[in-house]
C-alpha positions in Angstrom: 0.0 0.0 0.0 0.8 3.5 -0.5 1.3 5.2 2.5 -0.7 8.3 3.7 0.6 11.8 3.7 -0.7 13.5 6.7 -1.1 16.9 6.2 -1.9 20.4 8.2 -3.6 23.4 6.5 -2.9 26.6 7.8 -5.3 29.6 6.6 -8.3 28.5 5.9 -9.7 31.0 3.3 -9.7 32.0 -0.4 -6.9 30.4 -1.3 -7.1 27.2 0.3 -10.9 26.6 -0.1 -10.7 27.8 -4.2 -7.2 25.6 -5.2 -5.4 23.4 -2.6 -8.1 21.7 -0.3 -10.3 20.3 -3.3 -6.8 19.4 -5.4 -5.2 17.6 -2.0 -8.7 15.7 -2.0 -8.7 14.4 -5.2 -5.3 12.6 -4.3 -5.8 8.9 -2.6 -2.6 9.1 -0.6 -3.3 12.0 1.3 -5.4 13.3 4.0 -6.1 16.5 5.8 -5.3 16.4 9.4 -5.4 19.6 11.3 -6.7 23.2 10.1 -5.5 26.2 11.6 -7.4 29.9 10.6 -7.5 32.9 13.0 -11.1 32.9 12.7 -12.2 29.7 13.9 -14.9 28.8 12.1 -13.7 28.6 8.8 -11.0 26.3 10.3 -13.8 24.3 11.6 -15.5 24.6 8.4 -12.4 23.2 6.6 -12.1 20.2 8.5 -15.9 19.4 8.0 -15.7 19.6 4.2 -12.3 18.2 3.8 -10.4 16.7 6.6 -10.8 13.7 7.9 -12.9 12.6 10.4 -11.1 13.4 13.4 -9.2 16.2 12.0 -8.3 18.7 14.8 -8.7 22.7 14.7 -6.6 25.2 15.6 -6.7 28.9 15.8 -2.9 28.9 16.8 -0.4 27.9 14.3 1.8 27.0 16.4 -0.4 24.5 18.3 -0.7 22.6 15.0 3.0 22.2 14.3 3.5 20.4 17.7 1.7 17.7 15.5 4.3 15.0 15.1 1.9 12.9 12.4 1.7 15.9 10.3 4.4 15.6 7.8 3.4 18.2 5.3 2.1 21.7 6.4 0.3 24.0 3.3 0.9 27.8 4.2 -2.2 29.8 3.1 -2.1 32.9 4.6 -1.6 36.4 3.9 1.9 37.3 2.1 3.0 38.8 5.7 2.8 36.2 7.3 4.3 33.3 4.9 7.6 33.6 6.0 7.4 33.3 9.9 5.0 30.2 9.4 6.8 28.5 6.9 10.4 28.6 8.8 8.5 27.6 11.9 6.8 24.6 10.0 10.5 23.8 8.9 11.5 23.8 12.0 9.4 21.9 13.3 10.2 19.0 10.9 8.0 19.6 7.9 7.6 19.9 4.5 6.0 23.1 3.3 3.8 24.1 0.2 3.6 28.1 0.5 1.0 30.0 -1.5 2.5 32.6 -4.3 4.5 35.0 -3.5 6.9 32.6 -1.8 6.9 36.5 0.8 6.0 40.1 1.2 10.0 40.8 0.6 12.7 39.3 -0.9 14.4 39.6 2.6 11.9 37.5 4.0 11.7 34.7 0.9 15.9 34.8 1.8 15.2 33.5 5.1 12.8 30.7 3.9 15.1 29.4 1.4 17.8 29.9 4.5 15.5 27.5 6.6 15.0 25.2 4.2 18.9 24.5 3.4 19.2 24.8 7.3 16.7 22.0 8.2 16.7 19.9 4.8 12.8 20.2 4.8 11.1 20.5 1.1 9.9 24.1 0.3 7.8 24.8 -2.7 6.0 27.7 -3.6 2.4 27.6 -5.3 3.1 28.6 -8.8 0.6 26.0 -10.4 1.2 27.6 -14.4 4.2 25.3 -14.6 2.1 22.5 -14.2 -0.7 23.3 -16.9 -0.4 21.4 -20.1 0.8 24.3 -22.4 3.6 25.1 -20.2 4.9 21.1 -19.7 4.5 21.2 -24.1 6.7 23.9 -24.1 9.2 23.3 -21.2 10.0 20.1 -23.2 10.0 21.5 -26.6 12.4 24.5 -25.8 14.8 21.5 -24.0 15.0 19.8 -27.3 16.5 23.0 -28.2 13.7 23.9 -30.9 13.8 27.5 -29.7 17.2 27.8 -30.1 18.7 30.5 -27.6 16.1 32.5 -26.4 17.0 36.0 -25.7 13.5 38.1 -25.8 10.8 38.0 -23.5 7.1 39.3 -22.4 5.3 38.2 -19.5 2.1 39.5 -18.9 -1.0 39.6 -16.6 -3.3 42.1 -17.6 -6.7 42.5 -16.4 -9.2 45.5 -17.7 -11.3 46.1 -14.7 -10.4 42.9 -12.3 -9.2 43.8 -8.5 -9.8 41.9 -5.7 -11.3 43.3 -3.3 -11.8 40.4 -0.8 -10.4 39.4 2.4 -6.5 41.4 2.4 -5.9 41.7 -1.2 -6.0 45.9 -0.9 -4.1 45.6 2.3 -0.5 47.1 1.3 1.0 45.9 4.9 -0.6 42.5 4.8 0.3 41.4 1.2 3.0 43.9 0.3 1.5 45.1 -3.4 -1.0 44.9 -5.9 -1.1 43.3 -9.5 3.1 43.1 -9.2 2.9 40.9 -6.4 -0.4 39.3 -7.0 -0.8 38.4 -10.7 2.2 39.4 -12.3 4.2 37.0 -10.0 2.6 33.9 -11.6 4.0 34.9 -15.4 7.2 36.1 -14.3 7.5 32.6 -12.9 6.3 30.8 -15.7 8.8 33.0 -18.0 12.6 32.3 -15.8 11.0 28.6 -15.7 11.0 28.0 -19.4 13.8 30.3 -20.2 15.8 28.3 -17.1 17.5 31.2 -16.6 17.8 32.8 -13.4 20.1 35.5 -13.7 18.9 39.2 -13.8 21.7 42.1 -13.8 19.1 44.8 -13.9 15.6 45.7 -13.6 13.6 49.3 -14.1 9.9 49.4 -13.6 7.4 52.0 -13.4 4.1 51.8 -11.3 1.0 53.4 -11.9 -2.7 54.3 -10.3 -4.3 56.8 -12.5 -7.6 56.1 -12.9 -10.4 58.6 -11.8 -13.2 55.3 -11.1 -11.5 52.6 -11.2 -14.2 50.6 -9.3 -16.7 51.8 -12.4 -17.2 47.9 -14.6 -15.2 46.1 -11.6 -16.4 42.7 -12.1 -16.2 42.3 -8.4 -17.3 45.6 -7.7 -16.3 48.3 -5.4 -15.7 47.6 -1.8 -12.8 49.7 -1.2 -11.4 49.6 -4.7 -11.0 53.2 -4.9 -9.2 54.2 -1.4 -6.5 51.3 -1.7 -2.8 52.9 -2.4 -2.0 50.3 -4.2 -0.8 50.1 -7.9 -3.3 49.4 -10.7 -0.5 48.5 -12.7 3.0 48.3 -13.9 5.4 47.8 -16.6 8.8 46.5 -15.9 12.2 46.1 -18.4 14.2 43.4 -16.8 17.7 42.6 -18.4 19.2 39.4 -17.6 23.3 38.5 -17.4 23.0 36.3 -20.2 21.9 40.0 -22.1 18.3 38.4 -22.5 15.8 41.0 -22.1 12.3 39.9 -20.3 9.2 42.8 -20.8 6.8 42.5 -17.7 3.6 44.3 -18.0 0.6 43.9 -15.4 -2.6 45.1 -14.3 -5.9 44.8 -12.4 -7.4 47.8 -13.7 -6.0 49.1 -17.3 -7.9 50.7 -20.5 -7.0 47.8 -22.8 -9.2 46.1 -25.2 -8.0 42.8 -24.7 -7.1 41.3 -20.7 -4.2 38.8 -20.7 -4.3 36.0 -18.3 -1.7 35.9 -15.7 0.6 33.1 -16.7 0.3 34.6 -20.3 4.1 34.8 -21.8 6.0 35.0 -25.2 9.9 34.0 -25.9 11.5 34.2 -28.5 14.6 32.1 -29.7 17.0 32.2 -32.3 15.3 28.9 -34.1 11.9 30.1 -32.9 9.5 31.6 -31.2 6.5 30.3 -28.3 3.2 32.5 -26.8 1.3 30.7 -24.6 -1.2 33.5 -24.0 -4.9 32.7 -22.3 -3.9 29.6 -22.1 -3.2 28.6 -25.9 0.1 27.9 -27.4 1.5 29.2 -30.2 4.5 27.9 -32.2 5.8 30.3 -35.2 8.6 30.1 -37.0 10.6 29.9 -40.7 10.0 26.7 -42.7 10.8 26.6 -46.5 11.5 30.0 -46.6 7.9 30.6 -45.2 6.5 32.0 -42.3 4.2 29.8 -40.1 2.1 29.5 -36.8 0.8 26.6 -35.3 -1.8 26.1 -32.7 -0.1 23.1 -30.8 -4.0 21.2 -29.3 -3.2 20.3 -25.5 -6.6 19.4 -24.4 -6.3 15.6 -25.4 -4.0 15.2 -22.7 -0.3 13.3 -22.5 2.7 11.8 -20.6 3.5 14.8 -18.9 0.0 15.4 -17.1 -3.2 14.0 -16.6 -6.0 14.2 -19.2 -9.6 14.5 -18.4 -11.6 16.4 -16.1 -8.9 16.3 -13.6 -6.0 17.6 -14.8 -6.2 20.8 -13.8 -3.2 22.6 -12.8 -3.6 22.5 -9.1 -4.5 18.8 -9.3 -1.2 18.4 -11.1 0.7 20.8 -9.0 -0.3 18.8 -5.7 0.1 15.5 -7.6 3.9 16.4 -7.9 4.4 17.8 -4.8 3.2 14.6 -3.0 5.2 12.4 -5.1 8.1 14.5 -4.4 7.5 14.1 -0.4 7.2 10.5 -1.0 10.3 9.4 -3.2 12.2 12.2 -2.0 12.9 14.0 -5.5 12.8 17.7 -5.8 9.5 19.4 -6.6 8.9 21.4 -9.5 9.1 24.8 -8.2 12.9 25.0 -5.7 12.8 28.1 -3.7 16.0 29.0 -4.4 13.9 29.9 -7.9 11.1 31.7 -6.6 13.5 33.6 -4.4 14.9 35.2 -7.7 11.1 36.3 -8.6 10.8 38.0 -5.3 13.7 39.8 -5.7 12.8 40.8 -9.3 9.3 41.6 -8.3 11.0 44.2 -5.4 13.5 45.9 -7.6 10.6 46.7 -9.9 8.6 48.2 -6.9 12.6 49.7 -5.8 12.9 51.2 -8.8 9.3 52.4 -9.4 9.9 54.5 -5.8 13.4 56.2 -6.6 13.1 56.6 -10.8 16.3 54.6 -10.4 17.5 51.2 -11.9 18.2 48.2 -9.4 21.4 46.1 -10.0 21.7 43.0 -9.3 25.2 41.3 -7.9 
């Protein structure tokens, strides 16, 4: 038999309840243990809906990691509070799956990636777009070198009229930003993962809140949209060691005709070029002297991830994260990776504040 992961949730809200509860449930080999939430009954209304039977509640996170069955501890919280938890869950001998951004500064993701070298626990960081079907196509065709070297890049995550205006999300000292932070996190991440380079030398970026309404055609309405300082969006030019150049444009609310979905990016190669924008892939490049496109089809499924109703990205992401607690092999996402995206997503809020470029050393 397979043995059982036993595993603790802590923050009980958006997050967990609209991606990693119902993916960890559709696993066999895995079952929720202990929830933790400040406010108690959404802890209690966790462990109803998917724990196990005699799953325990906590309001203290702390209490939950004396747990010695709990092997693997999901970090759901706010971006404030992702660092302290996950080093403590470290410490306290387990494996942790921390929600995007790995922290609210790139000080703070250094200390998790410090913890997690220090204790030898796993650390992975929820960045599920590596794990949908267009990205796993193109991670392996770029590694058959198709693309050639790929020295151009856009990542973006552009919405028109799309901010969150739920639980912390326009809370500038709980989560540390807006669409930067939030959204544009996910396509940056997707972009240094199929580039594999991790290397910036520079970054300039440019923040902006403009707009006079920009709760007017919010398609989750007001509720504090207007009085949050935070940025409505951003632009970034990001120039890598190598001399690749990455473009990073983001928004939640922007006067564009046509919204980009985060984990939307285009590379271009010296052989060839990808987009995998709103999740379709595109593959152009010269053949017989011609130009041509082609729409690659990844709905039927393949060797690289599930097919049918199931294989949904944060199926898929918890799938491999699992497996990688189990045999002991490396998870997709290493945090010495996401690190590098919190420290590029900083230097573009750095360099917004003082007009300035950030180097990199």
């Amino acid at each position: 038999m397979e043995r059982i992961v036993k595993i603790g949730i802590i923050g009980c809200g958006g997050i967990a309840n609209g991606k990693h509860m119902p993916a960890l449930k559709q696993l066999p080999n895995v079952q929720m243990v202990a929830f933790c939430d400040i406010i108690e009954e959404r802890a209690i209304k966790a462990a109803k809906e998917f724990g196990t039977p005699d799953a325990k509640v906590y309001t203290d996170y702390k209490e939950l990691l004396k747990d010695k069955e709990i092997e693997v501890v999901h970090v759901l919280t706010p971006n404030r509070e992702h660092a302290d938890i996950s080093i403590d869950a470290m410490y306290a001998d387990k494996h942790v799956m921390c929600e995007k951004p790995m922290a609210k500064s790139a000080a703070d993701a250094k200390r998790m990636l410090d913890a997690a070298i220090a204790t030898g626990k796993k650390l992975t960081i929820g960045y599920q777009h590596r794990k949908k079907a267009q990205a796993q196509y193109a991670k392996q065709y770029i590694e058959e070198g198709n693309l050639g070297e790929i020295y151009y890049a856009n990542c973006y995550a552009l919405r028109r009229r799309g901010t969150p205006n739920w639980g912390v999300f326009l809370n500038e000292e709980e989560q540390g930003g807006g669409p930067i932070i939030d959204i544009a996190t996910h396509s940056l991440d997707l972009t240094l993962y199929l580039m594999n380079n991790y290397e910036p030398e520079c970054v300039i970026g440019k923040t902006h809140k403009k707009l006079d309404h920009p709760e007017a055609g919010n398609i989750w309405g007001d509720n504090g949209v207007s009085d949050t300082p935070l940025e409505e969006s951003a632009c970034a030019f990001i120039r890598m060691k190598n001399g690749a150049t990455i473009m990073l444009e983001t928004s939640w609310s922007l006067n564009i005709a046509e919204p980009i979905a985060e984990g939307s990016c285009t590379l271009c190669g010296s052989k060839a070029g990808l987009q995998i924008k709103n999740d379709k892939l595109l593959i152009n490049k010269v053949e017989l002297n011609r130009q041509t496109l082609t729409e690659v089809d990844t709905s039927a499924g393949g060797v690289a991830f599930y097919s049918g109703s199931s294989a949904t990205p944060p199926v898929v992401e918890a799938q491999d994260w699992i497996d990688s607690v189990i045999n002991d092999h490396d998870p997709i996402v290493l945090p010495n990776e996401a690190y590098v995206v919190s420290q590029i997503l900083e230097a573009i809020y750095e360099s917004s504040k003082t007009g300035k470029p950030v180097y990199f050393e």
